[in-house]
C-alpha positions in Angstrom: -31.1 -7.1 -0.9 -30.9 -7.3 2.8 -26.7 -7.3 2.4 -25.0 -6.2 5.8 -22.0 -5.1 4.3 -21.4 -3.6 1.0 -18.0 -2.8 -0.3 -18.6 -0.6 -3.3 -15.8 -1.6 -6.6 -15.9 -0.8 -10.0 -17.2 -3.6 -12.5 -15.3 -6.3 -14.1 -15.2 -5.7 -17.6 -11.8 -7.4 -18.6 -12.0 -10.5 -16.1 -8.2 -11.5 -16.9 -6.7 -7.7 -15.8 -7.4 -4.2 -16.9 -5.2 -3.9 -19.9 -5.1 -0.1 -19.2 -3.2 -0.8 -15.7 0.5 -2.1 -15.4 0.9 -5.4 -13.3 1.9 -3.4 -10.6 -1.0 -1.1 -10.3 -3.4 -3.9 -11.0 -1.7 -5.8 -7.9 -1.8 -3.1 -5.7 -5.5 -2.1 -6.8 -6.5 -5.6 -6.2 -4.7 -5.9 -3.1 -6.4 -2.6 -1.5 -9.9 -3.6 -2.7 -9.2 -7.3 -0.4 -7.9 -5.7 2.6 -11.3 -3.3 2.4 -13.1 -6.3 1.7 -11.5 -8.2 5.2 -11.8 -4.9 7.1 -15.6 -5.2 6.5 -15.6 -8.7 7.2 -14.2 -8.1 10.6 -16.1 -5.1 11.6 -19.4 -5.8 13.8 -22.3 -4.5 12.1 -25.9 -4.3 13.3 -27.0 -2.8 9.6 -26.3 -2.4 6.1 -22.9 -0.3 6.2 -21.4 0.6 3.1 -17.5 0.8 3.5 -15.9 2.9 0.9 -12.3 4.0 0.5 -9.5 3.0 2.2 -9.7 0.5 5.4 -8.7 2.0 9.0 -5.7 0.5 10.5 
């Protein structure tokens, strides 16, 4: 696919929350998946880089 960054997730079978998941957990779930997200986005990268797990502070 030719993407530079790739920030691996898991799918989005319930699109209005995961009904397994209190409010909580869904926020902070969805809140560590955009930090990763912006930590890719702000790292230089010259090829595809996946970045899994947690962002580096």
């Amino acid at each position: 696919m030719g993407a530079p960054r790739i920030v691996p997730t898991r799918g989005i079978p319930y699109p209005t929350g995961d009904p397994e998941l209190s409010s909580e957990q869904e926020r902070a779930w969805r809140r560590q998946l955009v930090e990763r997200a912006l930590h890719a986005l702000a790292t230089p990268v010259t090829e595809p880089t996946v970045f899994d797990g947690d962002p580096v502070e």
